[in-house]
N, C-alpha and C positions, 0 to 999 in steps of 0.2 A: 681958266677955260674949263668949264664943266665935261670929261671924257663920256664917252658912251658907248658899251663894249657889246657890240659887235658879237650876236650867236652865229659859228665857225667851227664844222671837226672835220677835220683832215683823220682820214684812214689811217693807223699804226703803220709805221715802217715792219719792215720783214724781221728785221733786228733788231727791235723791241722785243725784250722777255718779262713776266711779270716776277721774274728772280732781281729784275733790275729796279721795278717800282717800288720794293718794299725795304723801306731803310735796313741795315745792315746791324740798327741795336733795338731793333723793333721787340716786343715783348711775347710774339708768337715765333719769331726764329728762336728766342732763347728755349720757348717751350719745345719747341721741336727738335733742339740741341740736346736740351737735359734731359729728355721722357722720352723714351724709346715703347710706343705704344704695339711693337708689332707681337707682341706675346698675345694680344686680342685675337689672332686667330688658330692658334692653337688652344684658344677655351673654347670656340666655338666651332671648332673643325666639325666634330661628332654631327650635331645637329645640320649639316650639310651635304647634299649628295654627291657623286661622281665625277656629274653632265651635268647639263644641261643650261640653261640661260645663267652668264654668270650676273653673281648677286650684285650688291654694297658693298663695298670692303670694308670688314668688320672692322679695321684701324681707323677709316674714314669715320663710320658711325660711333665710335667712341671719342672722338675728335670733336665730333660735333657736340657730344654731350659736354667737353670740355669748357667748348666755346660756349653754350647754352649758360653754364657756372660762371663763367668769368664775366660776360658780358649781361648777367642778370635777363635774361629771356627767359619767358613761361612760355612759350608754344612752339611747336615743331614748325606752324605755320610762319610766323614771323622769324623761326632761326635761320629758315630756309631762303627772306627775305634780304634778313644780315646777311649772310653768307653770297648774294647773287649781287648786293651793292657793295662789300665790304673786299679790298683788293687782299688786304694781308690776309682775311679768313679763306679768299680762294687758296693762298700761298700756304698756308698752312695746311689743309684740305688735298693739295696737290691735285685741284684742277685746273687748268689751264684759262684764260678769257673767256675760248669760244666752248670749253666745254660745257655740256650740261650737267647742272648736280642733281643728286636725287632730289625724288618729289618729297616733301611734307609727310602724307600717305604712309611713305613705303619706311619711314623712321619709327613711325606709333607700330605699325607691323613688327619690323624686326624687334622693339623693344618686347611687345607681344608674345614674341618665338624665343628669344632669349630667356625668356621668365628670370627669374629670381637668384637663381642660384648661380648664374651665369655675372649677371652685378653686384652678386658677394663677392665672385671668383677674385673680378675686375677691383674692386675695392681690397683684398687682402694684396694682390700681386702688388697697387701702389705702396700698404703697407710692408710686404716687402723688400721694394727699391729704398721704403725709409729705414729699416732697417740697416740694410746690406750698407748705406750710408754713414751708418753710429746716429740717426737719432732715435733711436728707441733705447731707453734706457733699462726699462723692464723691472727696477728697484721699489719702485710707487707707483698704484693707480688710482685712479680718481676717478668716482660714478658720479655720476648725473642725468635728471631726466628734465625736458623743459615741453610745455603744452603747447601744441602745431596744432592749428582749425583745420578744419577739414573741409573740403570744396562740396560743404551741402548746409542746406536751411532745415531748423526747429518745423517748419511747415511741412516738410516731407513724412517725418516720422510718424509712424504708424504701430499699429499690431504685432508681433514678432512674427508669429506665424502664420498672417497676411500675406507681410513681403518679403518672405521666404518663399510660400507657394507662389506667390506672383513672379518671382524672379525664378524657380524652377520651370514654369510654364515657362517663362519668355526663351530661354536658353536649351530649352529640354529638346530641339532640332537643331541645336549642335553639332555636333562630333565630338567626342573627347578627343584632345589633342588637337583639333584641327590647327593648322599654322597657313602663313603666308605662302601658295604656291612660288609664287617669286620670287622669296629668300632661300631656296633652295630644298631639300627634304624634309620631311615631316620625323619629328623626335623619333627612337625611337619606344615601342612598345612592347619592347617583348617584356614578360615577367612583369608585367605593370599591376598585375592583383597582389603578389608578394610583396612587392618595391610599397604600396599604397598599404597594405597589413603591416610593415614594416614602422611607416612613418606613424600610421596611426598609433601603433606603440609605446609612441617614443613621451615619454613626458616632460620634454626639457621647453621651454619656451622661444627658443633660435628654431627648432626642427616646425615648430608648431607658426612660423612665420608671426609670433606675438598674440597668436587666438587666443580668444578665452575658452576655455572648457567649460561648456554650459554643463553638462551631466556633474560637476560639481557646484555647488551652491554654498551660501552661510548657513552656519547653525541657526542662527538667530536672525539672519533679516535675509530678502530678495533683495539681487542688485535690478536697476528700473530696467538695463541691457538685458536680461534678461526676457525680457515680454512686450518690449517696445524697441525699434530700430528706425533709421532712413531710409525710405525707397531709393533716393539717389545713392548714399553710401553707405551700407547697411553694416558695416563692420566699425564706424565711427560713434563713438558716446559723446552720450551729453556732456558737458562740464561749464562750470561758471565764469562766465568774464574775468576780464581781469579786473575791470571796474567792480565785480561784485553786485553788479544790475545785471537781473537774468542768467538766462544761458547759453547754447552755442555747442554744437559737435565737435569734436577732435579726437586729435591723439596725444599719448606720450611719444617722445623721443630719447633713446635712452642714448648716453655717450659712457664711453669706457677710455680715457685717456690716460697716456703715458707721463709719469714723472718729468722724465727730462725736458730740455730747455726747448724744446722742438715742440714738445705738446702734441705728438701725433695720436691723431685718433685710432685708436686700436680694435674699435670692435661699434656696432651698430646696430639696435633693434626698435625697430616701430608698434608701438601697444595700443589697443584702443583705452582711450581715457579710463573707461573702468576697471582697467589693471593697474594695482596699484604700482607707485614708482620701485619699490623693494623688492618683487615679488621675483623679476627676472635678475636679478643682481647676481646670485649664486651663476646661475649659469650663465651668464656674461663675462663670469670670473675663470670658471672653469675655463670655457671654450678659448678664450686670450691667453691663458695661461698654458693649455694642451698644445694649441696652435703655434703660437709663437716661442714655445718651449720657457717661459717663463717662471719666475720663481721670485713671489717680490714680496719684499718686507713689511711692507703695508697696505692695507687699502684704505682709502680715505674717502666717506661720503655726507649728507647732510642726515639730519635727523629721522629724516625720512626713512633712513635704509638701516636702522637701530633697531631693529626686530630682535628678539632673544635668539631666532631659528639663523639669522644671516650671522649675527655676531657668533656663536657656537659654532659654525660650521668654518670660517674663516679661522677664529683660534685656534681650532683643531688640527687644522693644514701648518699650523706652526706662524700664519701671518699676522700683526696687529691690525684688529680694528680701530679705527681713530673716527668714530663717527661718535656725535654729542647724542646723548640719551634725555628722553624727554624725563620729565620730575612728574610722574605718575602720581595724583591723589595731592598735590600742591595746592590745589583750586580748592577741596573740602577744604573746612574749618577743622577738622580732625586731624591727627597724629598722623604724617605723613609713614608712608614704608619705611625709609630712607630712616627713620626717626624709632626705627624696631632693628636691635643687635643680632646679628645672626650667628650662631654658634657649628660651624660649620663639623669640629669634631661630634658633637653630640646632636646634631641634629634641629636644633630648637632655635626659636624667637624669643627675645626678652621686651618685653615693651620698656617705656619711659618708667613705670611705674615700678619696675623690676620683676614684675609676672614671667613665667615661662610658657611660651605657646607651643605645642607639640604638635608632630602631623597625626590631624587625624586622616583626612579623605583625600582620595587622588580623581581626578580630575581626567580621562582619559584623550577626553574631545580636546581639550586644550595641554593635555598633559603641565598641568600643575598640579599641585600638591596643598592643601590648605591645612595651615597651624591654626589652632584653635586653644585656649587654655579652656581650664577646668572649669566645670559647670561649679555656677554662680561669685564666681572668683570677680567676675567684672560687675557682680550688682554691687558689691560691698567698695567699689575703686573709688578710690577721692576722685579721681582725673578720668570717670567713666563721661559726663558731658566734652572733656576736650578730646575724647577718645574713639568713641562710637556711639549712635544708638538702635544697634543691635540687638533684640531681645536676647538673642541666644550669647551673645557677649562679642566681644572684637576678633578678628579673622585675617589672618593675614596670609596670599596666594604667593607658591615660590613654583619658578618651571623649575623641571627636573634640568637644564640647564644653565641654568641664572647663573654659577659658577663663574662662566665665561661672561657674563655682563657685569659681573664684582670685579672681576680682573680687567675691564674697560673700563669702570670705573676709575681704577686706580692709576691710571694712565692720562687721567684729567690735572690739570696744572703742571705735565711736565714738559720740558721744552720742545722735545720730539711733537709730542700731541697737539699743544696750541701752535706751530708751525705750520702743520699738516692742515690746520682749521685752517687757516691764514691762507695759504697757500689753494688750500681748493677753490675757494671767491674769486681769484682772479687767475687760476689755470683752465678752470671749465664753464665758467659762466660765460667769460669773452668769447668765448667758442660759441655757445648759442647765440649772442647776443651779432656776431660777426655770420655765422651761419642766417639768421631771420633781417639783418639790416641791408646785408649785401647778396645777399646771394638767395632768397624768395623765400627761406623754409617757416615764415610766420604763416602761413598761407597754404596746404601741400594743394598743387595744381591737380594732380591727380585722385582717384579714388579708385576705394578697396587696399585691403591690408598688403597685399604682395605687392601695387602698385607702388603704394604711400612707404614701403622699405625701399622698391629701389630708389625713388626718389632723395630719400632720406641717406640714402650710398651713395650716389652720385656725388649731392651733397659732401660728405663726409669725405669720400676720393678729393673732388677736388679743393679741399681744405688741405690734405694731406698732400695735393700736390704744390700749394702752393707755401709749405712751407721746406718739400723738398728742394725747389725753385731758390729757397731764400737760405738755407743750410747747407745741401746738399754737397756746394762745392767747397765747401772749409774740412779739411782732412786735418790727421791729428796735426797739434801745432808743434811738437817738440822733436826732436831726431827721435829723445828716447822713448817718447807713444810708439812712434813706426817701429822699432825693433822691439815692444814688448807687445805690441799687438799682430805683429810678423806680416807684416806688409810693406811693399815697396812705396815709397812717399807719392806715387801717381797714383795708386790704384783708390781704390775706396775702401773707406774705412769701415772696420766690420763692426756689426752691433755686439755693444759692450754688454748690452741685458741677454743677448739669446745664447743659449750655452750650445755648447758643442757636440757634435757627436758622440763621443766620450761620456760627457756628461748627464747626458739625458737618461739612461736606464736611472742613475739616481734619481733624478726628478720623478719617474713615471713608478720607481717604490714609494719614493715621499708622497704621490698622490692615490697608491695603491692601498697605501695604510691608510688614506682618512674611510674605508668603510669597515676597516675592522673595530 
């Protein structure tokens, strides 16, 4: 007999609770077991007044960001949707049936008032709880950058300083600072001309929220960002497909991950495409390294990040670079660099031929040095055709510190180095690759540089929390970890990589001598 069921709601009992609908090994009780989100509003206390209508509660709005990551949603409007049909998310959210959640609205707002600095805050505090847990190991990091689109079309773009002025007309009946009256007070402003002298200042590429600085340019060429931009997202560059047919606006996404087994992400900055991927590396290094009190024995990145200026500044600090060096001059038919003996006590090049190259000229803009041998010494060479054909005779450019890229050299073929190579394929690409399949960042829904980082933190947070989720509760395994790491076998285990208080005046001389 074919049933036929009958549309029938009976009104809830009085003793119905929605603590009773949501299974007991549900995946949002655990999150609301293991993350204790209420540190969210002591970051945002300041930015709030007194009195007056109360807000969001700032643990509720980072919750929701949680859920937005987990559940792969791109808009406020439809999280708000999940959230009103989904029982567990009311459960986790801590509102009740009949309550009402915020509007959609008042989420893009607060995120607005919050700005920037507020979801680094929120991103470091998860880093951390990982931390304070032992997964951060602090011995090895691994850079990487990977290309995120940007939420704008090739048709948009324009003049640079078209839609520049067009976007100052449109905004110029602003307010600085204005915020959401409803989220409570407005920032505040005092000293906001010194604080803004300040920032401008600053030359590191974190303070700079990944700008470019247009008042610097190439020697030798214009980049195209420079005199052409997006109406819709003017801080986005162009960059080529991945197909290699055409092109397409984006960004870079840099990642700074931890060694150990947890792979927690350490640090986060969003560039527009025409910064190149090496350029923020130094400072990506520093700032995880001040921050989390760090001290690690190597850094490990792709060719990419093989600059003479990144590798020199890293050796300096006492840390191995482990990144592969391009083979510069391979492609000529001629006598590779690599293929000239360098005589580092006396100064000089030997070619293949057994000539000696001397410095003659130095090089300021690029601070290199060029050997040159003696006038007409290369017209008389058997091996001047496999050599050069330079009137003036063969030339060979050294930086004043190539030193440290001979001492990366020499670290090619040994077991530390090809590990390090090995190892970074599949410690930080899975990360991008899990960041853009599961979690939207092939795509950033947002626009403008401050937006497309927090997005880009969020991200990054909830990577980081969900591998505290999956570590977090494994403590040392052996009686004798607990008694050398001085802790009671209930408590959590302290990060092995972050030194101690003790400790750190040494660190902060080790990093006080790299400017002498």
């Amino acid at each position: 007999m074919m049933g036929t069921k009958i549309r029938s709601f009976s009104p809830l009992p009085r003793d119905v609770s929605l603590e009773d609908l949501i299974p007991t090994d549900h995946f949002y009780r655990r999150l609301e077991a293991d993350l204790d989100l209420s540190f969210a509003r002591e970051l945002v206390r300041p930015l709030y007044a007194g009195g007056g209508r109360p807000s969001v509660d700032p643990v509720v709005f980072f919750k929701l960001q949680l859920v937005m990551f987990f559940e792969g949603i791109r808009s406020e409007r439809r999280l708000m949707e999940v959230a009103a049909d989904r029982l567990s998310v009311r459960w986790y959210l801590g509102y009740d049936l009949f309550e009402t959640l915020p509007d959609h609205s008042s989420l893009t707002r607060i995120r607005e008032r919050y700005g920037l600095g507020i979801f680094r805050a929120f991103f470091e505090k998860v880093v951390e709880m990982c931390a304070e847990a032992g997964l951060v190991w602090g011995k090895e990091l691994y850079f990487d950058a990977t290309k995120v689109d940007a939420d704008a079309s090739l048709d948009s773009i324009g003049p640079r300083f078209y839609v520049e002025e067009h976007l100052d007309d449109l905004f110029e009946e602003e307010p600085s600072g204005a915020q959401n009256s409803d989220a409570g007070a407005s920032l505040p402003t005092a000293n906001d001309e010194a604080l803004l002298a300040e920032n401008a200042a600053r030359g590191d590429w974190i303070s700079r929220t990944g700008r470019q600085r247009r008042e610097i340019k190439g020697v030798w060429y214009r980049r195209t960002a420079d005199f052409l931009c997006s109406e819709t997202d003017p801080d986005a560059s162009p960059m080529k497909r991945r197909d290699s047919k055409g092109s397409h606006l984006g960004y870079y996404a840099h990642y700074v991950v931890d060694g150990g087994k947890a792979r927690v992400i350490l640090n986060v900055l969003v560039t527009p495409f025409e910064v190149t991927e090496n350029a923020p590396m130094l400072d990506l290094l520093w700032r995880s390294a001040f921050r989390w009190k760090l001290r690690p024995h190597q850094i490990t990145g792709d060719t990419a990040y093989g600059t003479t200026e990144n590798i020199a500044a890293i050796e300096r600090a006492g840390i191995r670079a482990f990144v592969p060096l391009t083979g510069a001059g391979k492609a000529r038919p001629f006598f590779s660099k690599e293929e000239f003996a360098y005589d580092p006590e006396q100064n000089l090049y030997r070619c293949p031929a057994g000539e000696i190259l001397r410095p003659k000229t130095f090089r300021t803009a690029r601070n290199q040095v060029i050997y040159k041998t003696e006038p007409g010494i290369c017209d008389s060479c058997s091996m001047r055709s496999r050599c050069t054909n330079n009137k003036t005779g063969r030339q060979v450019l050294r930086h004043r510190d190539e030193r440290y890229v001979d001492r990366v050299k020499s670290y090619r073929g040994t077991f530390a180095y090809e590990k390090a190579l090995r190892k970074r394929r599949v410690w930080v690409e899975p990360l991008f690759g899990e960041a853009k399949d599961w979690h939207g960042l092939r795509r950033f829904r947002l626009r403008r540089l401050e937006k497309v980082n927090i997005e880009a933190l969020l991200v990054a947070a909830g990577q980081n929390v969900k591998r505290l989720l999956a570590f977090g509760r494994k403590g040392p395994r052996r009686p004798a970890q607990v008694v050398a790491l001085r802790v009671t076998p209930t408590a959590r285990r302290p990060h092995r990589g972050l030194l101690s208080g003790r400790q750190f005046p040494l660190v902060r001389a080790f990093f006080n001598g790299l400017t002498s």
